[in-house]
C-alpha positions as CSV (number, residue, x, y, z in Angstrom):
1,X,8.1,-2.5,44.5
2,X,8.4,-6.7,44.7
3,X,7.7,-6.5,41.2
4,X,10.4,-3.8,40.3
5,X,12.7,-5.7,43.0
6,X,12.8,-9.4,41.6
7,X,13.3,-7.9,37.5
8,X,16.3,-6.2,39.3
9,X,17.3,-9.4,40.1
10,X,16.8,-11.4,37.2
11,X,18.3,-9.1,35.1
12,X,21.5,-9.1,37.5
13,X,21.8,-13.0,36.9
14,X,22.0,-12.0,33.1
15,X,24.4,-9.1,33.7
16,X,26.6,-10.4,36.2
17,X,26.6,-14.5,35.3
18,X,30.4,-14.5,37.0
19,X,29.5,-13.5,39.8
20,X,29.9,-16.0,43.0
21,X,27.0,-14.4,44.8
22,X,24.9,-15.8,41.6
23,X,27.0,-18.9,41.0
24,X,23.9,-21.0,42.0
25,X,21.9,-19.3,40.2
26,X,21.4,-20.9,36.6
27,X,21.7,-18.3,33.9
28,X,20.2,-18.9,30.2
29,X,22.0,-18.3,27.1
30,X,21.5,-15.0,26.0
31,X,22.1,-12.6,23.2
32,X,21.4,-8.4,23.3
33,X,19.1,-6.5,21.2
34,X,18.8,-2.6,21.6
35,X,15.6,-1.4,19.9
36,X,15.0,2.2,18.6
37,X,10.8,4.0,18.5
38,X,11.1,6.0,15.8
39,X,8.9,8.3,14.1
40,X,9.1,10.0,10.5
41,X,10.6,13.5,10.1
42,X,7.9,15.8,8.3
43,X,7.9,14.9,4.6
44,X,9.7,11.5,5.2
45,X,8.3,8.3,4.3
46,X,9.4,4.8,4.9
47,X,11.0,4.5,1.5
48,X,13.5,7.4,2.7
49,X,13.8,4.8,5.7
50,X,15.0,1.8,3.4
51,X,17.7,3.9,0.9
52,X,19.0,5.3,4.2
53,X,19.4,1.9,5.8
54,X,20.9,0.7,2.1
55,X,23.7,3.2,3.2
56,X,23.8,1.8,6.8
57,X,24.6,-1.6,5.9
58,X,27.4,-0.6,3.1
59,X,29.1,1.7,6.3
60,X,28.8,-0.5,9.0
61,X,31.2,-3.3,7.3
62,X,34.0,-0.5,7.9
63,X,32.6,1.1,10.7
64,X,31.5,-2.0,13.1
65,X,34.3,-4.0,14.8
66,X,32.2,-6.5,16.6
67,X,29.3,-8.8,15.1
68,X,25.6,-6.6,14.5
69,X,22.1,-7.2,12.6
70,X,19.2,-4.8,12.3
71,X,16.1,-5.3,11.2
72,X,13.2,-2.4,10.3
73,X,9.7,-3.5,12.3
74,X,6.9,-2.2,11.0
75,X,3.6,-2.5,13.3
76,X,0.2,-4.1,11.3
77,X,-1.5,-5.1,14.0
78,X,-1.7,-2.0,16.6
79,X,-3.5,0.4,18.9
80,X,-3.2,4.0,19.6
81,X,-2.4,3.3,23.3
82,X,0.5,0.8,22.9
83,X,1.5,2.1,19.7
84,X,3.0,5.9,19.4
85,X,5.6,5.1,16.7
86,X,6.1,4.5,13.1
87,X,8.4,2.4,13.2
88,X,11.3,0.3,15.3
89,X,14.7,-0.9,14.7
90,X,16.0,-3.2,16.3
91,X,19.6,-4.3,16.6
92,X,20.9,-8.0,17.4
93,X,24.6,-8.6,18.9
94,X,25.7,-12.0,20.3
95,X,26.6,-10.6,23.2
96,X,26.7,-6.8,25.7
97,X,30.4,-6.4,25.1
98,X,29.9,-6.9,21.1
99,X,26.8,-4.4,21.6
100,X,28.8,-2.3,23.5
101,X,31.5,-1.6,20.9
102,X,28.8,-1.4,18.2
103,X,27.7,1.7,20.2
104,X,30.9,2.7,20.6
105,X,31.8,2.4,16.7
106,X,28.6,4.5,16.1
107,X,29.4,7.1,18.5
108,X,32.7,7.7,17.4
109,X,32.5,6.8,13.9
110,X,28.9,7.3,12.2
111,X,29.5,11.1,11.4
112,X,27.2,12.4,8.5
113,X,25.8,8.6,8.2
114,X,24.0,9.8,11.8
115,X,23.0,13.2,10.3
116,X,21.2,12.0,7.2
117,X,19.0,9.4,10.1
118,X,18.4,12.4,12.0
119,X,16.8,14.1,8.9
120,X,15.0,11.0,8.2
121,X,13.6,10.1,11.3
122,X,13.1,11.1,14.9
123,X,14.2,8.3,17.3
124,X,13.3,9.4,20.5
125,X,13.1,5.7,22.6
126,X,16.6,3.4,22.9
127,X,16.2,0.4,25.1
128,X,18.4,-2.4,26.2
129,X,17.1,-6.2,26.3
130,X,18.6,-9.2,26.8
131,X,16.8,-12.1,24.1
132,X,16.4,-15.6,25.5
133,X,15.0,-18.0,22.9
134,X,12.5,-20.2,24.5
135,X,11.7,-22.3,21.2
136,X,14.7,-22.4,18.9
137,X,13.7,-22.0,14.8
138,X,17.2,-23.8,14.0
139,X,18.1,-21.2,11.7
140,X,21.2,-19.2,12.2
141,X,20.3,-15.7,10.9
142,X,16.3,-14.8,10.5
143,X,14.5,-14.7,6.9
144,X,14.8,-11.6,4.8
145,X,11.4,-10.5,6.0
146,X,8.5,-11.9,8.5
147,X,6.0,-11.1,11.3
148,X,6.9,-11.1,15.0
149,X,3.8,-11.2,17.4
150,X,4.5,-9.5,20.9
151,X,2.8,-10.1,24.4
152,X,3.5,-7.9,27.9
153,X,4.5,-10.9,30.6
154,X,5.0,-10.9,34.3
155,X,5.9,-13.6,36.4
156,X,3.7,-14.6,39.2
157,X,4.8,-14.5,42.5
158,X,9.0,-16.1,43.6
159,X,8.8,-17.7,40.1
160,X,12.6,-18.2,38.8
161,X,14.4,-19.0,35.6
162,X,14.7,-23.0,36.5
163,X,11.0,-22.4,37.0
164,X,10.0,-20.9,33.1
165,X,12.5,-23.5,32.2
166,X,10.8,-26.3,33.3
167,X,7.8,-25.0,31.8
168,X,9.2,-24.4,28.9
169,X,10.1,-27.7,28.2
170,X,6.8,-28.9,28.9
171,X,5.6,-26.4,26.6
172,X,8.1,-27.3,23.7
173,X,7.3,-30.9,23.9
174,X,3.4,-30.0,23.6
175,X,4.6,-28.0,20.3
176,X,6.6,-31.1,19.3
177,X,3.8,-33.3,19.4
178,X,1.4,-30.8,17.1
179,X,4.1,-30.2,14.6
180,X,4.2,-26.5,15.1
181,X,7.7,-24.7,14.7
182,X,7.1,-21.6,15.4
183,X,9.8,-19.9,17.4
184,X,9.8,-17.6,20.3
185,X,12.0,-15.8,22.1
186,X,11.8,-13.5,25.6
187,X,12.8,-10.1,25.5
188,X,14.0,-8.8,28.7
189,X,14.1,-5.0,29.7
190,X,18.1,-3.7,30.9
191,X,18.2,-0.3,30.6
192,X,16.1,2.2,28.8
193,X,12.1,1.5,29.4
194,X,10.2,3.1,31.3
195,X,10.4,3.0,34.6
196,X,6.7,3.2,34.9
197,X,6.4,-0.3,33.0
198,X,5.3,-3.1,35.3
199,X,6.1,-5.6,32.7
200,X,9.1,-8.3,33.1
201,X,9.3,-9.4,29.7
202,X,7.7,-9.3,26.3
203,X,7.1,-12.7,24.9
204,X,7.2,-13.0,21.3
205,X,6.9,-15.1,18.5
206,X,8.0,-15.6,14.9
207,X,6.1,-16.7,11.1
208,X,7.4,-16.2,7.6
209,X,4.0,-14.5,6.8
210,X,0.8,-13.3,8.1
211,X,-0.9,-16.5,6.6
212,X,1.3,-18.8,8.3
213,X,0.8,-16.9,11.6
214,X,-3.0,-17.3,11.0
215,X,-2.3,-21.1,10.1
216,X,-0.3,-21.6,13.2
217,X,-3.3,-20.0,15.6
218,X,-6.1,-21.9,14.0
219,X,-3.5,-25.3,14.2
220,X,-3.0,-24.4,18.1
221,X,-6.5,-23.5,19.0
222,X,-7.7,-26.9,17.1
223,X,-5.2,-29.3,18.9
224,X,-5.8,-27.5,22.3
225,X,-3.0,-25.1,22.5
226,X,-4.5,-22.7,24.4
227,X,-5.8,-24.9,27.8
228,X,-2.4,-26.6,27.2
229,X,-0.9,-23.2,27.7
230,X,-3.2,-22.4,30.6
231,X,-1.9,-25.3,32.3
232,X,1.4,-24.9,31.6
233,X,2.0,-21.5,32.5
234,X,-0.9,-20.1,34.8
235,X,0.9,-20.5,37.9
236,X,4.2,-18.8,36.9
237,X,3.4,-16.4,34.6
238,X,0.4,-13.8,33.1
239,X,0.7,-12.4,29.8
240,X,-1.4,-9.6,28.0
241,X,-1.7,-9.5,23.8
242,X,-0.2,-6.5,22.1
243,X,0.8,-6.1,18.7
244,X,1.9,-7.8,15.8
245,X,5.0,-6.3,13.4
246,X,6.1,-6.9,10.2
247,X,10.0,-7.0,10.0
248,X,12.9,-6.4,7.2
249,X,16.5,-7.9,7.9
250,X,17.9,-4.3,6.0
251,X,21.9,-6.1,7.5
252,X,24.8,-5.6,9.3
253,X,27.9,-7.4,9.8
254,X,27.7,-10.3,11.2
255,X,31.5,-11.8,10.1
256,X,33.3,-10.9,13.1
């Protein structure tokens, strides 16, 4: 119940950042991603995935009033317990009121576009997050394709935002100092998961290619990485591996 409690909480600072009640209360920038579990109608294949997202991202410059990007995640690394799905896609908006009229727009304007998915694929999972970017990759869209590496966190006992923050930064500067650029974000649960998860976040982290990503762990276990991050991080936060993904940008309309 504390657990479920203090998420409530965190993810009201994110919601309601206006609020005076949470004026003291530092929010970090965020942006919103809504992610879809999907799995392949009988007889479907992910190349029936792709043309269909081909037609997506020719629509959705007419249909979408407000900026959107989706990419197609497919999992490589996986188990049958954590993984139940296909594939994901997941959706990027700079904000919850540009998310919300994406949704909107779909609802009241995808028509057959919606059909054809339906007879594609079977989406039966649609969650809300809010992304905070905890090392930044200084790009302003991500690469055509790449891997994205995903870990279950909790935070440990009153830990707060200022409180990752600050470890954070100790964190980044320990990156800084081994040359790795990796980035990694926090994905935050809003509405949709569920409820059962004790989770508060999924931690997760970006390369341009499954060689890079083993580059970057043999670079970080050499230069101490991991008692660095044990120091770091042990007292506010405990994190369990799951699975790596291997993602397609497939567009959107990001112009707005």
């Amino acid at each position: 119940m504390m657990k479920t409690l203090k998420r409530m909480c965190l993810i009201a600072a994110m919601a309601f950042s206006t609020s005076t009640a949470l004026a003291s209360t530092p929010v970090p920038e965020y942006a919103a991603l809504e992610s879809f579990a999907c799995n392949f109608q009988p007889g479907k294949d992910r190349s029936d995935m792709v043309k269909w997202a081909g037609k997506w991202n020719a629509a959705v410059k007419d249909i979408f009033s407000a900026p959107y990007m989706a990419m197609l995640l497919d999992p490589f690394l996986m188990n049958p317990a954590d993984q139940q799905h296909d594939f994901y896609w997941v959706g990027y908006s700079p904000n919850f009121a540009a998310q919300g009229a994406i949704q909107d727009d779909w609802n009241a304007k995808a028509g057959k576009l919606a059909d054809e998915l339906l007879a594609t694929a079977d989406c039966d999972t649609h969650v809300i997050w809010a992304m905070t970017t905890t090392r930044d990759s200084g790009n302003a869209t991500p690469p055509a394709t790449g891997v994205l590496t995903f870990q279950a966190c909790s935070m440990i006992g009153d830990t707060t935002m200022m409180d990752l923050a600050a470890k954070d930064a100790q964190m980044n500067a320990f990156m800084d100092s081994i040359g790795q650029q990796s980035p990694r974000w926090r994905w935050w649960p809003i509405s949709g998961l569920s409820s059962a998860n004790q989770m508060d976040f999924l931690s997760v982290s970006g390369n341009l290619t499954l060689q890079q990503k083993g580059q970057t762990m043999d670079d970080f276990v050499k230069n101490g990485g991991l008692q660095a991050q044990m120091e770091i991080y042990s007292d506010v936060m405990e994190c369990n591996a799951m699975g790596t993904s291997l993602f397609t940008r497939v567009g959107g309309n990001m112009s707005q």
